[in-house]
C-alpha positions in Angstrom: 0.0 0.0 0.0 2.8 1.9 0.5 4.4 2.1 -3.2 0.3 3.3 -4.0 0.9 6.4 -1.3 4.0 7.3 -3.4 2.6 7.2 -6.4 -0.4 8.9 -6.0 2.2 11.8 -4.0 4.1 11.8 -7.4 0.3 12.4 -9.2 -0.4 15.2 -6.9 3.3 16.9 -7.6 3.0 16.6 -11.1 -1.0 17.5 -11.2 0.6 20.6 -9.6 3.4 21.8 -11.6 1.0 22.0 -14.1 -1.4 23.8 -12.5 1.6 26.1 -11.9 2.8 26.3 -15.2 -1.0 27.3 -16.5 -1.8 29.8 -14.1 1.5 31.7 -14.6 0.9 31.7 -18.3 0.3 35.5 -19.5 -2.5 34.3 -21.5 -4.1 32.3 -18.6 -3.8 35.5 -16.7 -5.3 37.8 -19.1 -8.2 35.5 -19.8 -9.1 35.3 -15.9 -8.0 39.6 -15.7 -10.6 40.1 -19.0 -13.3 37.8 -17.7 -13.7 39.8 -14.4 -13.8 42.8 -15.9 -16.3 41.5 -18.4 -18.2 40.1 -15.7 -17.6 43.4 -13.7 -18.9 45.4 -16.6 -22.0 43.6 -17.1 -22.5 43.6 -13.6 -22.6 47.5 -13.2 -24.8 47.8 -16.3 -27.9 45.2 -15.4 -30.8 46.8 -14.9 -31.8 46.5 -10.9 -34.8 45.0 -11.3 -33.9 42.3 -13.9 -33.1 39.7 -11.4 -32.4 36.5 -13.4 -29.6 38.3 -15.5 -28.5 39.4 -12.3 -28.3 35.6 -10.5 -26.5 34.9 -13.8 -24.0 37.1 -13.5 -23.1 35.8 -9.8 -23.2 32.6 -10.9 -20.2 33.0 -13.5 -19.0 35.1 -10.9 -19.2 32.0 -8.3 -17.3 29.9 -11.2 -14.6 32.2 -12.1 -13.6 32.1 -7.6 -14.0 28.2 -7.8 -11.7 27.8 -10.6 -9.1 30.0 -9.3 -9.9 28.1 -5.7 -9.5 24.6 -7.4 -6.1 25.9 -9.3 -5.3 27.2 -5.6 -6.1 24.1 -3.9 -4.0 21.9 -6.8 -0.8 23.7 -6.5 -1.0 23.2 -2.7 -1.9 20.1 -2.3 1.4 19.3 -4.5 3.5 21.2 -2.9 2.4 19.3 0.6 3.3 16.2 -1.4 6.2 17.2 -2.3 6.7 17.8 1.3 5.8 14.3 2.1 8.2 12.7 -0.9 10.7 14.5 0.0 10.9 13.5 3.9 9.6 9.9 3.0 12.7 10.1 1.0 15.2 12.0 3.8 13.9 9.2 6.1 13.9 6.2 3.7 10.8 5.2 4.0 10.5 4.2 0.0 13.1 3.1 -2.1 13.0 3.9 -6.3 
C-alpha cells in the first residue's frame, strides 16, 4: 500500500506543476483579468430589477472564484506532497 501512497504523491506533484505552469501563463492570466472585468462590466450595467440576468452574472461570478480556488487548492496540495516525498525520501521510507 505503500508504493500506492508514493505514487499517487508523485500524481499530486506533477498535477501541480502543471497547475503552476498554466496559471502563470500571461495568457491564462489575461483570460481570468478580462473575464472579471467583463463580468464586472456587465454587472454594473444590469438593470436593478432584472433579477435573473443578475443571478447569472453571480453565478459566472461564483465559477470564475471556484476555478481559481481549485487551481489554488491543486498547487498546494502538491507542494504538501512534495513535502511528504521529500521527507519519506530523507527518512527512507520508500526506495525507487
Amino acid at each position: 500500500m505503500e508504493l500506492d501512497e508514493v505514487e499517487a504523491l508523485k500524481a499530486e506533484v506533477r498535477k501541480a506543476a502543471e497547475a503552476q505552469t498554466l496559471v502563470s501563463h500571461p495568457a491564462f492570466q489575461d483570460a481570468f483579468e478580462a473575464l472579471r472585468k467583463d463580468l464586472q462590466r456587465q454587472m454594473s450595467a444590469v438593470k436593478p430589477t432584472d433579477e435573473v440576468t443578475k443571478a447569472k452574472l453571480i453565478d459566472m461570478w461564483q465559477l470564475a472564484d471556484a476555478l481559481e480556488k481549485w487551481f489554488v487548492k491543486t498547487i498546494t496540495t502538491g507542494e504538501a506532497a512534495e513535502m511528504q516525498l521529500a521527507e519519506r525520501k530523507k527518512w527512507g521510507a520508500f526506495s525507487r
